[in-house]
SEDORO-83457 format. One record per residue: residue number from 0; residue in one letter; x, y, z of N, C-alpha, C, O in turn. Coordinates in pm, 1 decimal. Each point is the difference from the previous one (the first is absolute). Layout:
<pts>
@num:NUM, residuo:a, nxx:X, nyy:Y, nzz:Z, caxx:X, cayy:Y, cazz:Z, cxx:X, cyy:Y, czz:Z, oxx:X, oyy:Y, ozz:Z;
...
</pts>
This chain:
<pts>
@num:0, residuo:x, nxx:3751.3, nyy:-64.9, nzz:594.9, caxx:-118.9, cayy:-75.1, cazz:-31.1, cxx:-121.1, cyy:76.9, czz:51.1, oxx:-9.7, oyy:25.5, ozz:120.0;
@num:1, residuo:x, nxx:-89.2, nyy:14.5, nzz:-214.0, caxx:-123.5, cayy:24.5, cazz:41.9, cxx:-94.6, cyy:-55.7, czz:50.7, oxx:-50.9, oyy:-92.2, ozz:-63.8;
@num:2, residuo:x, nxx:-6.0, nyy:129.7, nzz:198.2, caxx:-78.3, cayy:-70.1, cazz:67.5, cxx:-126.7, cyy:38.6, czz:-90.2, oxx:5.0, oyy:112.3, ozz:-50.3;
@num:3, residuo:x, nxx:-86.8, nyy:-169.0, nzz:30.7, caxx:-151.0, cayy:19.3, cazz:-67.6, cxx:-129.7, cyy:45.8, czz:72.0, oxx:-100.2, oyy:48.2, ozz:-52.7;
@num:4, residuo:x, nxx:130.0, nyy:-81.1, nzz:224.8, caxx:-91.7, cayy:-15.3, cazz:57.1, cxx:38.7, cyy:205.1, czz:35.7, oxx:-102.8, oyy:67.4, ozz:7.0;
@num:5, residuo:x, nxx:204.7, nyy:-8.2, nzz:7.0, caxx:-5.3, cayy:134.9, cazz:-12.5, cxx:-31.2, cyy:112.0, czz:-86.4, oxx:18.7, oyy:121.3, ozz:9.7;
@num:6, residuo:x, nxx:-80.2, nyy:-208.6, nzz:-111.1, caxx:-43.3, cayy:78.0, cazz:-138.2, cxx:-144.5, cyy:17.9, czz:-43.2, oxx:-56.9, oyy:78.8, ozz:-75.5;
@num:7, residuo:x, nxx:-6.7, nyy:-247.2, nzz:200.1, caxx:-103.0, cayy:9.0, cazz:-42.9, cxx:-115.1, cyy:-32.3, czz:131.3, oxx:66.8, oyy:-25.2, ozz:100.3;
@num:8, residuo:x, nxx:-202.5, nyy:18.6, nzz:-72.6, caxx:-84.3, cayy:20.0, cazz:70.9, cxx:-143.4, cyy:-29.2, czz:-48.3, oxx:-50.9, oyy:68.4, ozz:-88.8;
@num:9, residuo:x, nxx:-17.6, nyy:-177.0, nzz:151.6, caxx:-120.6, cayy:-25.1, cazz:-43.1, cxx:-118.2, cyy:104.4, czz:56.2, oxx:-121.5, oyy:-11.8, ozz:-16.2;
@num:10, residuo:x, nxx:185.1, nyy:105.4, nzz:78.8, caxx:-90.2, cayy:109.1, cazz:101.2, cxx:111.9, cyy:135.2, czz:-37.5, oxx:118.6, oyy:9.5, ozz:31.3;
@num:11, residuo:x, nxx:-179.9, nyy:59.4, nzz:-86.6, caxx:20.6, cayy:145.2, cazz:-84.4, cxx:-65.1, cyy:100.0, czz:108.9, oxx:-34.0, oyy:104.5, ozz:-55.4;
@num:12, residuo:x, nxx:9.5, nyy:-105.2, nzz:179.5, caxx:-17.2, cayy:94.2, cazz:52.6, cxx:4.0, cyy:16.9, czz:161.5, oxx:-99.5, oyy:3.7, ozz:72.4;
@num:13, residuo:x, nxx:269.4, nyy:8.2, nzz:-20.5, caxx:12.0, cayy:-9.5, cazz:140.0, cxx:-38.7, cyy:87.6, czz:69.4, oxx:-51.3, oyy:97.5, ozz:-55.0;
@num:14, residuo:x, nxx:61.3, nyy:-101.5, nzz:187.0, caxx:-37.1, cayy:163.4, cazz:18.2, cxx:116.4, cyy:35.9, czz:91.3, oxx:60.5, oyy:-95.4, ozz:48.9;
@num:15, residuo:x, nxx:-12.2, nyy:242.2, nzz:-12.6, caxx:121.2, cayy:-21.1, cazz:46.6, cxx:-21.4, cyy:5.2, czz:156.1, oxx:-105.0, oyy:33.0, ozz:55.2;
@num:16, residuo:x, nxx:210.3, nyy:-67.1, nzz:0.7, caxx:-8.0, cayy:-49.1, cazz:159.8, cxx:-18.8, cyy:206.6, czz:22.9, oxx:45.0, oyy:99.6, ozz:-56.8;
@num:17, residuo:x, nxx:-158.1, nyy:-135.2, nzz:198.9, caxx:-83.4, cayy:101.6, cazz:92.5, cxx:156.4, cyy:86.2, czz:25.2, oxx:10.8, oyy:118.6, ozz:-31.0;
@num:18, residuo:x, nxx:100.7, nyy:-196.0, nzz:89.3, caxx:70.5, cayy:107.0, cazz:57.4, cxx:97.2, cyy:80.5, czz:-94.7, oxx:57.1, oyy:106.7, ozz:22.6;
@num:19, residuo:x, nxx:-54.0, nyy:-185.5, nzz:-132.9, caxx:118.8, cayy:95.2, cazz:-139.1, cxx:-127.0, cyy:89.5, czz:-3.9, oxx:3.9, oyy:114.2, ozz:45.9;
@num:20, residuo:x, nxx:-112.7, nyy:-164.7, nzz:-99.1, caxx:-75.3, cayy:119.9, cazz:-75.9, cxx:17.6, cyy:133.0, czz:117.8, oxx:32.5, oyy:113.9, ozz:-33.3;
@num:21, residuo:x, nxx:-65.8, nyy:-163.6, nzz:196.5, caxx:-18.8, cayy:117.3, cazz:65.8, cxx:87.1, cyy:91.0, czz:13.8, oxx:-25.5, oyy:117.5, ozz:26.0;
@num:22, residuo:x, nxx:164.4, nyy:-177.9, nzz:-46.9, caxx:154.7, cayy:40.0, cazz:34.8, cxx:-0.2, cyy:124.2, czz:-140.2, oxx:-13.7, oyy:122.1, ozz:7.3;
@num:23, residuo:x, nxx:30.7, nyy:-194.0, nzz:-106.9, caxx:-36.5, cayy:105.9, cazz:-136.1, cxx:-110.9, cyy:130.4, czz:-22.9, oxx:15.5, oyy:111.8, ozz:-49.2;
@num:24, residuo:x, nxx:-125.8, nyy:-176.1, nzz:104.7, caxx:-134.2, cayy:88.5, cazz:37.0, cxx:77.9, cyy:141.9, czz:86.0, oxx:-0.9, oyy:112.7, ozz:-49.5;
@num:25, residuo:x, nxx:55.0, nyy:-139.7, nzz:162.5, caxx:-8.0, cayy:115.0, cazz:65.3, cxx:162.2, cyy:56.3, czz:-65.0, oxx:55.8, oyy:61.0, ozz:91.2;
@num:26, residuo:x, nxx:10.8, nyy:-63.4, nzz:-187.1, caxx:82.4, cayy:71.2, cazz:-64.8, cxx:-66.6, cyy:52.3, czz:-128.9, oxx:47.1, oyy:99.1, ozz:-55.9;
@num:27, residuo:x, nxx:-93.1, nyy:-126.2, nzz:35.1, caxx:-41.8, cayy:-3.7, cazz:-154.4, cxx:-204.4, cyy:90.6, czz:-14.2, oxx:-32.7, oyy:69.3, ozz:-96.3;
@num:28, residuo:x, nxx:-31.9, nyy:-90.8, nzz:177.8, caxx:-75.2, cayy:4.3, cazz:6.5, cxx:-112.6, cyy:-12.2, czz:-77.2, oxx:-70.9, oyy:95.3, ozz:-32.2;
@num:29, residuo:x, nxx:46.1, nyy:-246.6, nzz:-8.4, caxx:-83.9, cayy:-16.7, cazz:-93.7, cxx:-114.6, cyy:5.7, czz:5.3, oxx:-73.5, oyy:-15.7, ozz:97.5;
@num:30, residuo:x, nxx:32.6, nyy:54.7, nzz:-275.8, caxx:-155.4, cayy:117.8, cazz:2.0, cxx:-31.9, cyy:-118.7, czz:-90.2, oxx:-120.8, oyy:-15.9, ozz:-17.6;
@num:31, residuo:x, nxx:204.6, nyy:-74.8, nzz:-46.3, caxx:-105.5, cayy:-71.5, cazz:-123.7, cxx:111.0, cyy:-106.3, czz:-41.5, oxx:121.2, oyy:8.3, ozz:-20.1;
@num:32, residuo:x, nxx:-253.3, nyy:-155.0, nzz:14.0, caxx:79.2, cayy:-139.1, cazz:-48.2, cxx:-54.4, cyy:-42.2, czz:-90.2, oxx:-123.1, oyy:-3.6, ozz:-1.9;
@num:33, residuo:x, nxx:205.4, nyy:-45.3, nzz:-110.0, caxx:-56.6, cayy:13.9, cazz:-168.8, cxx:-67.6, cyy:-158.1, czz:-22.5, oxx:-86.1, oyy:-50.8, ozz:-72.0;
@num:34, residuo:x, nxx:214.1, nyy:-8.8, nzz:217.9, caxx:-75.2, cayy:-184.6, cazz:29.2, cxx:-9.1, cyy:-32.2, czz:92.3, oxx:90.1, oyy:-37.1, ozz:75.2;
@num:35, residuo:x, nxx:-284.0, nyy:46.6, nzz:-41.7, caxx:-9.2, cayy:16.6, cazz:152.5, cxx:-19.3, cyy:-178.2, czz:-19.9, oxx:11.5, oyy:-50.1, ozz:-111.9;
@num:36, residuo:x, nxx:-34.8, nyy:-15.2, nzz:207.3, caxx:-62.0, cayy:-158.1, cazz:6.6, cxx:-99.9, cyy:-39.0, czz:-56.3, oxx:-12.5, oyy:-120.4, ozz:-22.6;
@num:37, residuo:x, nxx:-101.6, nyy:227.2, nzz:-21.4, caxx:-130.1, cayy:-27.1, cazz:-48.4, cxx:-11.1, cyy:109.8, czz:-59.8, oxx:-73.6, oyy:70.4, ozz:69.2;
@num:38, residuo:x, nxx:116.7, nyy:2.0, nzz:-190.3, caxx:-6.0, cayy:85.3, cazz:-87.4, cxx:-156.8, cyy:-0.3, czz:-65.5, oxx:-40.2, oyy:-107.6, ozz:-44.4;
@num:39, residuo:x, nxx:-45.4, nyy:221.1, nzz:37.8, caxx:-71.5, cayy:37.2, cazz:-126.9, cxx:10.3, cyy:90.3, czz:-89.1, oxx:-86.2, oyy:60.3, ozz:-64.0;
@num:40, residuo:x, nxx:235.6, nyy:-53.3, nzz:64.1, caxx:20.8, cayy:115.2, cazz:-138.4, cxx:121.2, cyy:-111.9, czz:-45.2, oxx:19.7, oyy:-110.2, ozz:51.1;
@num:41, residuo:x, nxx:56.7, nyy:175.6, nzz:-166.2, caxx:115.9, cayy:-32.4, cazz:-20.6, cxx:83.8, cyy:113.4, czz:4.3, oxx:-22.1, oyy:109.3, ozz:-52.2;
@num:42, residuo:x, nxx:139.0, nyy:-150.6, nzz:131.3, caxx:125.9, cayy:93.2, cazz:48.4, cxx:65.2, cyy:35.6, czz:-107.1, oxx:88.1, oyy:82.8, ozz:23.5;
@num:43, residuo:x, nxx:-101.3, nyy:-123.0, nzz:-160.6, caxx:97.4, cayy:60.6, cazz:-95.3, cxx:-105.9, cyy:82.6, czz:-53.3, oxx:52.4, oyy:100.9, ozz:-47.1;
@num:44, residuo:x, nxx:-175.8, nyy:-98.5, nzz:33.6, caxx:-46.0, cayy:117.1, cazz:-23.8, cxx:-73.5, cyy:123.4, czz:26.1, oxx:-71.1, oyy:77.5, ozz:-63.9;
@num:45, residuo:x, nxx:117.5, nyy:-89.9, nzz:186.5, caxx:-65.2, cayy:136.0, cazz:87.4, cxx:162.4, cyy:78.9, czz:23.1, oxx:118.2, oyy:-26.8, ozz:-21.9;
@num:46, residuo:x, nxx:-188.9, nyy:122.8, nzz:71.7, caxx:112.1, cayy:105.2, cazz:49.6, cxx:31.9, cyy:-36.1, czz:142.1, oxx:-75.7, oyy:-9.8, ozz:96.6;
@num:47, residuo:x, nxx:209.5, nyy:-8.5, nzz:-106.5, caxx:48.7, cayy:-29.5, cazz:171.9, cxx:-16.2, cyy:171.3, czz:85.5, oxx:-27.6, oyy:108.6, ozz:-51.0;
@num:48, residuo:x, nxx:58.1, nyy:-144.7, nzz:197.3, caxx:-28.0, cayy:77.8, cazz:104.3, cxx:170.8, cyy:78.6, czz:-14.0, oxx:86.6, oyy:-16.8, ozz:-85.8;
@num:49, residuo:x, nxx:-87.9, nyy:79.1, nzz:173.2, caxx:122.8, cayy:65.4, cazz:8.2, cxx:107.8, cyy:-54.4, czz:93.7, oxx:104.9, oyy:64.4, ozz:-3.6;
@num:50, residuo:x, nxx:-107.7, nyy:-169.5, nzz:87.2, caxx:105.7, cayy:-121.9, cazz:63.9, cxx:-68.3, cyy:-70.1, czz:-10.8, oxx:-103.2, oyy:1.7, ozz:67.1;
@num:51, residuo:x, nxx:133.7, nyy:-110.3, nzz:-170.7, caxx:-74.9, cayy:-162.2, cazz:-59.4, cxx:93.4, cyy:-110.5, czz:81.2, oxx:122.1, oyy:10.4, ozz:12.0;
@num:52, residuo:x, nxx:-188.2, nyy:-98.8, nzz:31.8, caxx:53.2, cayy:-88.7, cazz:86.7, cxx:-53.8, cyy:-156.2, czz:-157.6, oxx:-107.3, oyy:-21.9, ozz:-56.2;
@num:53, residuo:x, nxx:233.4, nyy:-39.5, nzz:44.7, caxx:-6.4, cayy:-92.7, cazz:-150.7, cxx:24.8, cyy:-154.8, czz:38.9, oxx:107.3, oyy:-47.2, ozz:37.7;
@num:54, residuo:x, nxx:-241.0, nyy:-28.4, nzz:-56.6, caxx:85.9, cayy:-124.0, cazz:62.1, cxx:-74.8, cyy:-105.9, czz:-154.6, oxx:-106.9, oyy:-61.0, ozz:0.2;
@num:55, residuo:x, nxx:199.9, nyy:71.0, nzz:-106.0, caxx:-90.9, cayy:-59.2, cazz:-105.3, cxx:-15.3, cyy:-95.6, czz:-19.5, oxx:99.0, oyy:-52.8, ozz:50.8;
@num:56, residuo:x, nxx:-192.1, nyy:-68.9, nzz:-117.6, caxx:7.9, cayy:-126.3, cazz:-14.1, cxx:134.7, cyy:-96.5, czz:-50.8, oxx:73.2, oyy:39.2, ozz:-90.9;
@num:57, residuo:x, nxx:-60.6, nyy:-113.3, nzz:131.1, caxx:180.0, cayy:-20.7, cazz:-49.3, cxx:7.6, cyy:-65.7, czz:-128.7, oxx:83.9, oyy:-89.6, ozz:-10.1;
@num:58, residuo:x, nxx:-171.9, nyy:123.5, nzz:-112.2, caxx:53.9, cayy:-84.9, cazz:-139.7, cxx:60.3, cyy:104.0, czz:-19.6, oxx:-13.2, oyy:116.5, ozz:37.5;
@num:59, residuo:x, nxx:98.9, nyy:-184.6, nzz:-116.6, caxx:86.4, cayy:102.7, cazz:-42.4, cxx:-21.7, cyy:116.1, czz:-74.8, oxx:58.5, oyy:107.0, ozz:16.3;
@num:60, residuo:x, nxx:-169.8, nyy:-139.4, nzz:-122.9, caxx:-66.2, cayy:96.6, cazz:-57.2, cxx:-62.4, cyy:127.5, czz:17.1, oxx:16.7, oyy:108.6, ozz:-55.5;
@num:61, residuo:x, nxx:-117.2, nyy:-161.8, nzz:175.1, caxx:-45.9, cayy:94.7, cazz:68.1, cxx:81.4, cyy:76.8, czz:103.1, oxx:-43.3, oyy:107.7, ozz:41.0;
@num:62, residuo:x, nxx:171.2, nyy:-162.1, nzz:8.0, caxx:139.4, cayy:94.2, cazz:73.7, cxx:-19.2, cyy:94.8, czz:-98.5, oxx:-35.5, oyy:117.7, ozz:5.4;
@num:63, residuo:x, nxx:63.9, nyy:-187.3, nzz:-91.8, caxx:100.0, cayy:149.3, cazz:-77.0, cxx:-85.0, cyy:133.0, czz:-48.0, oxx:34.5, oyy:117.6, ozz:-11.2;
@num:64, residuo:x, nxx:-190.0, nyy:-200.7, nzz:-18.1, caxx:-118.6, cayy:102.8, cazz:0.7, cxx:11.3, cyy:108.0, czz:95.1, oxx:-14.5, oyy:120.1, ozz:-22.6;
@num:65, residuo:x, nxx:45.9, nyy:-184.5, nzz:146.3, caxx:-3.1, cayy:64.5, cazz:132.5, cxx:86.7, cyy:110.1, czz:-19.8, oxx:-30.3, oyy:117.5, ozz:-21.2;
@num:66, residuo:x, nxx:164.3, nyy:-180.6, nzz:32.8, caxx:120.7, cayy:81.5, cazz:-57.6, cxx:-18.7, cyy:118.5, czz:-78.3, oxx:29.4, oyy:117.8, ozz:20.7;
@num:67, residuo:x, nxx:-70.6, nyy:-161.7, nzz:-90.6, caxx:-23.7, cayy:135.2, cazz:-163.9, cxx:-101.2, cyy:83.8, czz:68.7, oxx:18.7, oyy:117.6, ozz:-31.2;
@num:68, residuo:x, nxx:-121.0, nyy:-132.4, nzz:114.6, caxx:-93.2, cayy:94.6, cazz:30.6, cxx:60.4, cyy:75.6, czz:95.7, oxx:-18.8, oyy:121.7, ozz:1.7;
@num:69, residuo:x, nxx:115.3, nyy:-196.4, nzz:108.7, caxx:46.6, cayy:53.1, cazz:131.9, cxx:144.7, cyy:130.8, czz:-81.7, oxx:58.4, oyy:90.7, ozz:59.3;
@num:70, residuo:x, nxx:-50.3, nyy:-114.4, nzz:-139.4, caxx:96.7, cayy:81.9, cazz:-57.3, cxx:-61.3, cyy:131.0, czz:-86.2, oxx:50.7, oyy:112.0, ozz:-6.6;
@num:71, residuo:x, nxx:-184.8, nyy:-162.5, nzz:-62.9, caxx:-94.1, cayy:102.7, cazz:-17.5, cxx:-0.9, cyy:142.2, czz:95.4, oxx:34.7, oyy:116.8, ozz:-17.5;
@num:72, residuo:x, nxx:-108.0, nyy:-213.4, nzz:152.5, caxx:-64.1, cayy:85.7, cazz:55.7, cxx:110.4, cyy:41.0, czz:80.9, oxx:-16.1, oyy:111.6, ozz:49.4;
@num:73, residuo:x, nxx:148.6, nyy:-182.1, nzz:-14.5, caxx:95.0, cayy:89.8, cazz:38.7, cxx:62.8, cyy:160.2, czz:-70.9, oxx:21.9, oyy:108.0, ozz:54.8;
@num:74, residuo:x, nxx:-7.6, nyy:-151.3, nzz:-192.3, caxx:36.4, cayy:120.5, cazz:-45.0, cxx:-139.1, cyy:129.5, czz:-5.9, oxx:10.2, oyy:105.8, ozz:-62.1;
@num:75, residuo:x, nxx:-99.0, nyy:-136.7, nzz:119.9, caxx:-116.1, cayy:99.8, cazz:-10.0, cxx:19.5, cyy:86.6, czz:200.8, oxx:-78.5, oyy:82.7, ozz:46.5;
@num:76, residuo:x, nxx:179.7, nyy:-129.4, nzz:12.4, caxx:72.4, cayy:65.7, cazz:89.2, cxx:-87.1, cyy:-101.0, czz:145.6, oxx:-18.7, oyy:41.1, ozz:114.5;
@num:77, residuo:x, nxx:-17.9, nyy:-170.6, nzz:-168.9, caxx:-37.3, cayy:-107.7, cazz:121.9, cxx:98.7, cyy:-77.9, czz:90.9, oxx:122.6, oyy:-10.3, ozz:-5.0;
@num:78, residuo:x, nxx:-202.1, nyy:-34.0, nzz:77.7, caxx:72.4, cayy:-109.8, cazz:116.0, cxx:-28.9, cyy:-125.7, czz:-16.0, oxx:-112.5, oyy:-37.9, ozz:32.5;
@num:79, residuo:x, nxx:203.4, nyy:-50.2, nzz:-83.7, caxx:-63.1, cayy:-159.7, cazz:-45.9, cxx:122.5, cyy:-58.7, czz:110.4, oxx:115.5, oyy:36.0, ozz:22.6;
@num:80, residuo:x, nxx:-179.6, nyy:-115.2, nzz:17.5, caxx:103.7, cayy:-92.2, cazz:83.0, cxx:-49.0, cyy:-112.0, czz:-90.9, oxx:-114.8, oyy:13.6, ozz:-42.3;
@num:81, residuo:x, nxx:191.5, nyy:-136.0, nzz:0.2, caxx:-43.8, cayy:-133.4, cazz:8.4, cxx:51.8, cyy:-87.4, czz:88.3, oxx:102.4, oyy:3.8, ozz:68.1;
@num:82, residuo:x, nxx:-219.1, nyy:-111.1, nzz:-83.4, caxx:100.5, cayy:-157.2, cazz:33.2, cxx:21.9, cyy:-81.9, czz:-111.9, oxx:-108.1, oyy:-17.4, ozz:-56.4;
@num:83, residuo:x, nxx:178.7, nyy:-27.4, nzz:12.3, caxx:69.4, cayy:-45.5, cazz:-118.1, cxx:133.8, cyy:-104.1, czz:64.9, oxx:91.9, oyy:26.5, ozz:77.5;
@num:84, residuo:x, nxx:-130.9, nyy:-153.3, nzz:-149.2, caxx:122.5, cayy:-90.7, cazz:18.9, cxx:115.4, cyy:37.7, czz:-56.5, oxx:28.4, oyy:47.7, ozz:-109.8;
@num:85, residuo:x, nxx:63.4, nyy:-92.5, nzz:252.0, caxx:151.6, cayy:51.6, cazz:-37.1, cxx:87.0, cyy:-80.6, czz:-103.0, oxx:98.6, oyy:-59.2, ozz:44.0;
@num:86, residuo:x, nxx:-124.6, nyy:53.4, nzz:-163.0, caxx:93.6, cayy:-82.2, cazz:-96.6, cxx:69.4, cyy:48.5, czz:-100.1, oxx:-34.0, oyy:9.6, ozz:-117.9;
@num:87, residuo:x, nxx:194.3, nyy:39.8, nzz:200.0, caxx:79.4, cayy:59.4, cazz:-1.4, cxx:57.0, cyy:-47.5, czz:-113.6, oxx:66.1, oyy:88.1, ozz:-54.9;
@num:88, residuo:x, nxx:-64.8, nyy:-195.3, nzz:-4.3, caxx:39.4, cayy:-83.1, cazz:-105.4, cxx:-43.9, cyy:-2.6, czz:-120.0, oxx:53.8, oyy:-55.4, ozz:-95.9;
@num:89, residuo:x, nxx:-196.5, nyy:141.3, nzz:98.2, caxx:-58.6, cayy:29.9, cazz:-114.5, cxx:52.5, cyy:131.9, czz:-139.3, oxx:47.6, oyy:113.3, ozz:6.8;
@num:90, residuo:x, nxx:-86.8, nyy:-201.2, nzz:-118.7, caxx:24.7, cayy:154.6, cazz:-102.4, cxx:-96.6, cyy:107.5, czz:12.5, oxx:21.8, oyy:109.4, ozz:-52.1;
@num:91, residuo:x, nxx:-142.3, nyy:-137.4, nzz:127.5, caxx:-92.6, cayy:119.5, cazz:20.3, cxx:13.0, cyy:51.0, czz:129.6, oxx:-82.0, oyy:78.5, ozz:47.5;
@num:92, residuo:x, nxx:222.6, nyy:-136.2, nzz:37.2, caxx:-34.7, cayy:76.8, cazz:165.7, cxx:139.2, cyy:103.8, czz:-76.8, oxx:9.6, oyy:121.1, ozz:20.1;
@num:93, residuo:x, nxx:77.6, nyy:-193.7, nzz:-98.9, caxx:97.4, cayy:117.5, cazz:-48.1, cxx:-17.1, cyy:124.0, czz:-70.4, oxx:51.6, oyy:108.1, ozz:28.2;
@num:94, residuo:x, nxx:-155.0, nyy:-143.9, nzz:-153.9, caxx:-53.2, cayy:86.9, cazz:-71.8, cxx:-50.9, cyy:159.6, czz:108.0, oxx:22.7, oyy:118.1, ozz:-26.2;
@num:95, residuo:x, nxx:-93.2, nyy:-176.5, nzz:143.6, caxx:-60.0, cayy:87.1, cazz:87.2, cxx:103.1, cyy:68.3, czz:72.1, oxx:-3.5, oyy:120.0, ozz:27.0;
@num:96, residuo:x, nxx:122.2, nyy:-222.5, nzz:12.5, caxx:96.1, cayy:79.5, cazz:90.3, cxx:84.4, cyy:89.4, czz:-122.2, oxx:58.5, oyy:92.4, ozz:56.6;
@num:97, residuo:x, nxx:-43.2, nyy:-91.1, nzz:-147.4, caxx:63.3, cayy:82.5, cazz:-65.7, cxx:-37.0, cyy:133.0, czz:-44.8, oxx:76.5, oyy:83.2, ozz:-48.7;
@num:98, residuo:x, nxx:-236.1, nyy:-67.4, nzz:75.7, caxx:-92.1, cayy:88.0, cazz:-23.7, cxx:-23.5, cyy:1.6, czz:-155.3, oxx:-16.2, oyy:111.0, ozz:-50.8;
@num:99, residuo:x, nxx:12.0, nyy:-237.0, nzz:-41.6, caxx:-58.4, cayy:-8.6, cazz:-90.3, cxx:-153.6, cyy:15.3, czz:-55.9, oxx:-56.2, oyy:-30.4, ozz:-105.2;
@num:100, residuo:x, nxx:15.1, nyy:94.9, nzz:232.8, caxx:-166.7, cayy:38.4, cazz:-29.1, cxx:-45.0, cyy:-145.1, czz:54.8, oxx:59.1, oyy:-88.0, ozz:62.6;
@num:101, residuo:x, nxx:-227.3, nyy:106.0, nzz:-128.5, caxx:-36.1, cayy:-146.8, cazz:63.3, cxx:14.6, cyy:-122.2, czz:-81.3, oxx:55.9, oyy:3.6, ozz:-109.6;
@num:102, residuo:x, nxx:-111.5, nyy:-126.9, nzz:167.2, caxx:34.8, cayy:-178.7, cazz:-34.3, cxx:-75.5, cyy:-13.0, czz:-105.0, oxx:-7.1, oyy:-108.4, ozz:-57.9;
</pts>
């Protein structure tokens, strides 16, 4: 049974907890976030940094936007980490684990 309340969100833009981001930060070393809390560009159409730290709004739509760009700018020889809900149950978390390109 699908819960509903994990699919969906009247607030599209969390921000992620101080100590993951810092924990990731100092492995990863991020130069550029495509969704900062208060954006004045849009992240799908600029050029990402060279380790992108990804925390995208959670409709689903715009995931997969995310997705398709973070796979972009990966194959251009980048560093995308995301945060992305774990729903292991999905036909688009399989599509991804199979390396079917993007959602």
């Amino acid at each position: 049974m699908k819960n509903q309340a994990m699919f969906t969100s009247n607030r599209q833009t969390w921000k992620t907890p101080k100590q993951t981001y810092e924990d990731l930060d100092k492995e990863f070393n991020f130069d550029f976030d495509p969704c900062p809390a208060n954006p004045d560009f849009n992240g799908l159409e600029v050029e990402w940094g060279e380790s992108n730290y990804v925390n995208p709004p959670y409709k689903t739509k715009l995931q997969d936007d995310f997705v398709n760009k973070a796979l972009e700018e990966w194959e251009k020889g980048k560093t995308v980490v995301m945060l992305l809900p774990s729903r292991t149950g999905t036909k688009r978390f399989h599509k991804l684990l199979r390396g079917g390109g993007g959602v």
